[in-house]
C-alpha positions in Angstrom: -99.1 -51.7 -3.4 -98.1 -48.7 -1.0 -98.0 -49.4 2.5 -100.5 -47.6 4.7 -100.5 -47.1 8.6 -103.3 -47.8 10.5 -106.5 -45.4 8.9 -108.7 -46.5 11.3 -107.3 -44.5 14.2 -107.0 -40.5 14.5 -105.6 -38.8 12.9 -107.0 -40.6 9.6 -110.0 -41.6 10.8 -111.7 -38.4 11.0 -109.8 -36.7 8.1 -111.6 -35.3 5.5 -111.3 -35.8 1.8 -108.6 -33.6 0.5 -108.8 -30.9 -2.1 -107.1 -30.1 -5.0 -107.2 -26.9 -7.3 -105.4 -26.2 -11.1 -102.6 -24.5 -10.9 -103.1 -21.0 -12.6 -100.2 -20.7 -14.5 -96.7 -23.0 -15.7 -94.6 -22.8 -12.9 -97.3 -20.8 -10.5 -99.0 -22.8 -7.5 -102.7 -21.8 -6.1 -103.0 -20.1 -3.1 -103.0 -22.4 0.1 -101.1 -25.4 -1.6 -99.8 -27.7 0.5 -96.1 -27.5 1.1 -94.4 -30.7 1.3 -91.5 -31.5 4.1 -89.2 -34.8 3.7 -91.0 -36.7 6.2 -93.9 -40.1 5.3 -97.3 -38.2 3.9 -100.4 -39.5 3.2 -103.3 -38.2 1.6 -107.2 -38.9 2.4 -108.7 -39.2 -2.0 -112.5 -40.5 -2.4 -110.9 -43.7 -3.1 -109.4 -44.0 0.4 -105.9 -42.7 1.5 -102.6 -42.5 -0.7 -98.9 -41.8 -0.6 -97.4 -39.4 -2.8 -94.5 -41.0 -5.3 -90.8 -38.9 -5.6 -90.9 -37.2 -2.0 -89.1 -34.6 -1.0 -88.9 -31.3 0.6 -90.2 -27.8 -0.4 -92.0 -29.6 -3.3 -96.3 -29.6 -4.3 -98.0 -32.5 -4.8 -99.8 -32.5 -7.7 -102.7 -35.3 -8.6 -102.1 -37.7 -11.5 -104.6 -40.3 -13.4 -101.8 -42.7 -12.3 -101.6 -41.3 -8.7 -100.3 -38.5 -6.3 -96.5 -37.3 -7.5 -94.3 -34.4 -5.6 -93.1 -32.5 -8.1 -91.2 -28.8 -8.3 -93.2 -26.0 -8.3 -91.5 -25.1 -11.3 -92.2 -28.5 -13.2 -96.0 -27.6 -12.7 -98.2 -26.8 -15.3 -101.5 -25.1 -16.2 -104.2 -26.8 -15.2 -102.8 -29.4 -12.8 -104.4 -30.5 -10.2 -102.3 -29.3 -6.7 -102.7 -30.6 -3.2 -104.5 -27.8 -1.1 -104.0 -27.5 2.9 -102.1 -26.0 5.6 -102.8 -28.8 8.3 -100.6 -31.7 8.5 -102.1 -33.0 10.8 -105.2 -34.4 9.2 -107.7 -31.3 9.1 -107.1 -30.7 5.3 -107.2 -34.6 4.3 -103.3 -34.2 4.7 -101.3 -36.2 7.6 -97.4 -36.0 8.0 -96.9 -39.6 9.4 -93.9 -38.6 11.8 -95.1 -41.0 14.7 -96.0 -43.9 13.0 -92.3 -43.4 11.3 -90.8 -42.9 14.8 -93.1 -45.8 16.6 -94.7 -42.8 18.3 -91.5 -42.7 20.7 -89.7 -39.0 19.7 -90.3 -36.3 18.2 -90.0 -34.8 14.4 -86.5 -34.0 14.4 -85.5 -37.0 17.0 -85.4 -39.8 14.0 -81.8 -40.5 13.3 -79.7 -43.8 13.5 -77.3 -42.6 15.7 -78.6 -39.7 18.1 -78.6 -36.0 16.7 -75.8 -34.1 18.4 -73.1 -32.5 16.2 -69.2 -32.6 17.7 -65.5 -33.4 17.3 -65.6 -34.9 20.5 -68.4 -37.6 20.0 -67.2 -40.7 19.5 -68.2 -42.3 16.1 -68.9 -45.8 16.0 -67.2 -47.3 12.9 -68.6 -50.5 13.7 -71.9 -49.9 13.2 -71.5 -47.5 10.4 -69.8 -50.0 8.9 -72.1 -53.4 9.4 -74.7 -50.6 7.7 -73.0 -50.5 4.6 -72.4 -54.2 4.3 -76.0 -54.6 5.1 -76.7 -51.8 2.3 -74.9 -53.8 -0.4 -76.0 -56.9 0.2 -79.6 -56.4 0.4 -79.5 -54.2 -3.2 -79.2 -50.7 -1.4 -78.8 -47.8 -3.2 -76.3 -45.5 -1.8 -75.6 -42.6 -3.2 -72.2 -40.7 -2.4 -71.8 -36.7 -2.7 -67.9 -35.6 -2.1 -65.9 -32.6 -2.1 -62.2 -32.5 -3.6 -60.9 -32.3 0.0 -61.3 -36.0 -0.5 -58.7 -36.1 -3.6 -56.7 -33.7 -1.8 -57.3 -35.9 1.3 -55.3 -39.0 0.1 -58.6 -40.7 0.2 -59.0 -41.2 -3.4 -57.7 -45.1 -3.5 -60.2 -45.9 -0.5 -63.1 -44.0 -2.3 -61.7 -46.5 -5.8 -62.3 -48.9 -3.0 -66.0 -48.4 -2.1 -66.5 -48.1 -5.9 -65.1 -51.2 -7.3 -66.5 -53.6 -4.1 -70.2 -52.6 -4.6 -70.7 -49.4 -1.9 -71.6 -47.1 -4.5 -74.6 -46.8 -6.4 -74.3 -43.5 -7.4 -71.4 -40.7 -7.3 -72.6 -36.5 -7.0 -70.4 -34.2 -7.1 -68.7 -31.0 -9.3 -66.1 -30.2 -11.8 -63.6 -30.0 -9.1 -63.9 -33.7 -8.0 -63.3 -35.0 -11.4 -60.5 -32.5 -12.6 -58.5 -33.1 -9.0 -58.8 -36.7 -9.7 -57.6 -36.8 -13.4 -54.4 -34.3 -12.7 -53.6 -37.3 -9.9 -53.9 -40.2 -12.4 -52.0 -38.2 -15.2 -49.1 -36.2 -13.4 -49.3 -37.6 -10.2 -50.4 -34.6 -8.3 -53.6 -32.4 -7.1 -53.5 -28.8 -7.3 -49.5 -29.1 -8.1 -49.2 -31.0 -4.8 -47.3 -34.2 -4.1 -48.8 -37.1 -2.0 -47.0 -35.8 0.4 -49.0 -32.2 0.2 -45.3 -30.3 -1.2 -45.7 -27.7 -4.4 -44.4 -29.0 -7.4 -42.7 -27.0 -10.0 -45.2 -25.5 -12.7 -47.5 -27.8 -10.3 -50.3 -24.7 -10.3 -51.6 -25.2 -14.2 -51.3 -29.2 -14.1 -55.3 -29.0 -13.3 -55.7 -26.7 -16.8 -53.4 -29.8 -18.0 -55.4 -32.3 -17.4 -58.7 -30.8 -18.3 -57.4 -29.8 -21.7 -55.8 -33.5 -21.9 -59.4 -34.5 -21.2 -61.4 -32.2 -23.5 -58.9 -33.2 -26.6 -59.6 -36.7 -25.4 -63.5 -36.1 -26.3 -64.6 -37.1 -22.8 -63.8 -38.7 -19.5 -64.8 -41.9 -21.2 -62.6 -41.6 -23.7 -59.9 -40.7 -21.4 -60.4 -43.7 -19.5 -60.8 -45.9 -22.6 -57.3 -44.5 -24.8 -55.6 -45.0 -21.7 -54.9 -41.5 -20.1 -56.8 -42.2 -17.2 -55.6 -45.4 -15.7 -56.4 -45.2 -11.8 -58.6 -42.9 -9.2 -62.1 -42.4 -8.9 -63.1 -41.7 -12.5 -61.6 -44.4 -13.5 -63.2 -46.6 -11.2 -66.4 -45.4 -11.7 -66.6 -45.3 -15.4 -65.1 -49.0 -15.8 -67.6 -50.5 -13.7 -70.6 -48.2 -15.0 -71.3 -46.7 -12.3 -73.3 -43.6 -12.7 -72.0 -40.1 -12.4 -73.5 -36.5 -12.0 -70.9 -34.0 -12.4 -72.5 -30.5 -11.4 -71.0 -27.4 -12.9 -70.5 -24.0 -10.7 -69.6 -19.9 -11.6 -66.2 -20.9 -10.2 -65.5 -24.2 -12.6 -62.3 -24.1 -14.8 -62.7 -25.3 -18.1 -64.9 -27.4 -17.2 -64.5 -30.9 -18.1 -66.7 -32.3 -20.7 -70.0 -34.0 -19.3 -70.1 -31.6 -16.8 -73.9 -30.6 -16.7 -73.8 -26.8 -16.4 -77.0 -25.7 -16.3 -78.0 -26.0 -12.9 -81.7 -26.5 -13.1 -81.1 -29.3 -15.4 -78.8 -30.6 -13.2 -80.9 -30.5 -10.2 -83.4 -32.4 -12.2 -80.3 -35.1 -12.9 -79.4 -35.7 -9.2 -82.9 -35.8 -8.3 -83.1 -39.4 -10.2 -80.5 -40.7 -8.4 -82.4 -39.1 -5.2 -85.6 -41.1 -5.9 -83.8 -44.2 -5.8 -81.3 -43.6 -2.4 -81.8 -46.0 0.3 -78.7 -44.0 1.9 -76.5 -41.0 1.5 -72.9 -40.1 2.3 -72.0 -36.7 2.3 -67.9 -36.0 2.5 -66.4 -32.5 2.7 -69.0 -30.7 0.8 -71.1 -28.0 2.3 -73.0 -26.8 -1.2 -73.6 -30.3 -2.6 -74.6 -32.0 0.4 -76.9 -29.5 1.0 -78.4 -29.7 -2.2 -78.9 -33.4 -2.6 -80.0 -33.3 1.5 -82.5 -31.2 0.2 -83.7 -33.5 -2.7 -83.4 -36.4 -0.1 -86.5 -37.7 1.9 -85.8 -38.6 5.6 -87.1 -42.1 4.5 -87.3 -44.4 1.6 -89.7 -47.2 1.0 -87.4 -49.3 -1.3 -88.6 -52.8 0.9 -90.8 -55.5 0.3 -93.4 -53.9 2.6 -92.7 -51.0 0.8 -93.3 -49.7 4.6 -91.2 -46.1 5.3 -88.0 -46.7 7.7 -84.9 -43.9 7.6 -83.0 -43.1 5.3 -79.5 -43.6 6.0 -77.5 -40.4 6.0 -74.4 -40.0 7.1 -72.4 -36.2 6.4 -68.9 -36.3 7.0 -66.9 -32.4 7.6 -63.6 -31.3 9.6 -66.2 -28.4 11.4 -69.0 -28.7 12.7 -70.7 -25.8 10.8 -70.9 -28.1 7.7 -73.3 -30.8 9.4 -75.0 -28.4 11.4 -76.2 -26.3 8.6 -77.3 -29.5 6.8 -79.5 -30.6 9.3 -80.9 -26.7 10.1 -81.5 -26.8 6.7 -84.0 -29.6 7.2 -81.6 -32.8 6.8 -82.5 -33.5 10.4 -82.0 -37.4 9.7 -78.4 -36.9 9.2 -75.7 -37.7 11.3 -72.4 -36.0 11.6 -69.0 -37.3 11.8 -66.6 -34.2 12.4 -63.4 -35.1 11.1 -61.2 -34.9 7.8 -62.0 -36.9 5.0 -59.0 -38.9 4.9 -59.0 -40.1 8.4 -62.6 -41.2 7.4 -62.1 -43.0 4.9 -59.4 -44.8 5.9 -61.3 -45.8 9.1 -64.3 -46.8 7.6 -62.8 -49.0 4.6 -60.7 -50.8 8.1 -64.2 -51.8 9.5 -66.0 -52.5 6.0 -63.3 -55.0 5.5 -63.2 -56.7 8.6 -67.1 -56.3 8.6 -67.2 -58.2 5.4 -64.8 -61.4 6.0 -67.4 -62.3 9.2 
């Protein structure tokens, strides 16, 4: 059963029933729907008050015979029934439950774990971030991970094989460039052409064409992993431990690798299922992606046994400070910034995870 805040004081208890009206068209919402944000929502039916399943951001919410769901305005069809209202604040039935999140101490954009300013020179306390984690994975979190290929590039690719193969990652999202960064540094030893030390190497700039084509004569990554071709990095780990994978394709993708999902509706729809679940979400040296999945990402989940809303752990990780700032203008306003390069990151973090986890 969904948890409920108190309905007995304002703003619930003088809120009226909501309304609902069909939606006019596939894909077309009625005028004055209600537009959704990422933060706890409740809604006043005749039966008493409800929580709508899936939340998210920029979504409608469209009555079910099995209960309220936040779906995509395109996902709607004719004839649906969709959330009316403009007031979140309880006039149209509809309440945004920021202070009862916040224990009616800050304000909307105030809830974070760790204070919301954005700088290189705030300290970041690995500690904490790190007796997070521990407490993520041993309590059945699931934490999904959305990376750039700065962190191949990085030298960060054996502590992200880390994370992987010790239980810190539920859930991998990321593009073609991850995967085919990784794969030319398990086959030739390289990224881009470059050396682990970050040198050209002769012929270096078409070993990435290389190792896609090794791959797509392969069959797939699986197969890859399976024959042998791929031996080590983050593919590796993550296909012989099952965790899943969402490989998102872009205009600018060479080849791209096969199971890349290239149609990007379809693979918004993917990541979303993997959004659903997230109890937390690290963001690494990615501006489009984490933006996207920050998007698809309440500011809460409810994955307890109360089933009672408390943040959603979000951590976004950049060398500027333009990365995490636009993620959080953008409406990720839970998320907190670390400004600095992936690898220094992740080698700091894996440090404190493992001291963390011999207590």
């Amino acid at each position: 059963m969904t948890w409920l805040p108190d309905t007995t004081i304002p703003p619930f208890r003088d809120a009226p029933v909501a309304r609902f009206a069909p939606a006019p068209a596939d894909g077309v919402l009625p005028e004055g729907f209600f537009s959704t944000s990422n933060l706890p929502t409740y809604v006043r039916l005749e039966s008493g008050w409800a929580a709508p399943s899936r939340p998210r951001m920029d979504c409608a919410v469209v009555r079910r015979e099995s209960g309220l769901e936040t779906l995509e305005p395109r996902r709607v069809v004719l004839g649906d029934h969709v959330l009316l209202g403009l007031d979140e604040h309880g006039g149209d039935g509809v309440v945004v439950h920021t202070e009862g999140f916040l224990g009616g101490s800050h304000g909307a954009n105030e809830f974070t774990f760790m204070g919301a300013e954005v700088s290189r020179e705030r300290p970041v306390n690995y500690e904490d971030l790190a007796q997070r984690l521990v407490a993520q994975r041993d309590s059945d979190g699931y934490l999904v991970w959305v990376a750039g290929p700065a962190l191949v590039h990085s030298r960060a690719r054996a502590d992200f094989e880390w994370f992987i193969r010790n239980g810190f990652v539920q859930a991998v999202l990321a593009g073609n460039a991850v995967a085919v960064h990784d794969i030319e540094a398990a086959i030739f030893g390289t990224t881009l052409g470059m050396n682990n030390a970050g040198r050209p190497t002769a012929g270096g700039h078409g070993l990435h064409m290389r190792a896609i084509n090794a791959v797509r004569a392969a069959g797939s990554i699986e197969a890859a992993v399976a024959s042998g071709l791929v031996s080590t990095g983050i593919m590796h780990a993550l296909v012989t431990t099952g965790t899943p994978y969402l490989l998102a394709g872009s205009i600018r993708d060479d080849g791209p690798l096969p199971g890349v999902v290239t149609d990007a509706v379809a693979a918004q729809d993917a990541m979303r299922e993997h959004a659903v679940l997230a109890t937390g979400g690290i963001f690494i040296a990615t501006a489009l992606h984490a933006i996207a999945v920050g998007n698809m990402l309440p500011a809460f989940h409810t994955h307890n046994a109360e089933g009672r809303p408390e943040p959603l752990l979000t951590i976004c990780v950049d060398q500027t400070e333009f990365v995490v700032t636009k993620l959080k203008d953008r409406g990720t306003h839970q998320a907190f910034g670390v400004v600095t390069n992936a690898q220094d990151f992740m080698h700091v973090l894996r440090h404190f995870v493992e001291q963390c986890s011999t207590r």
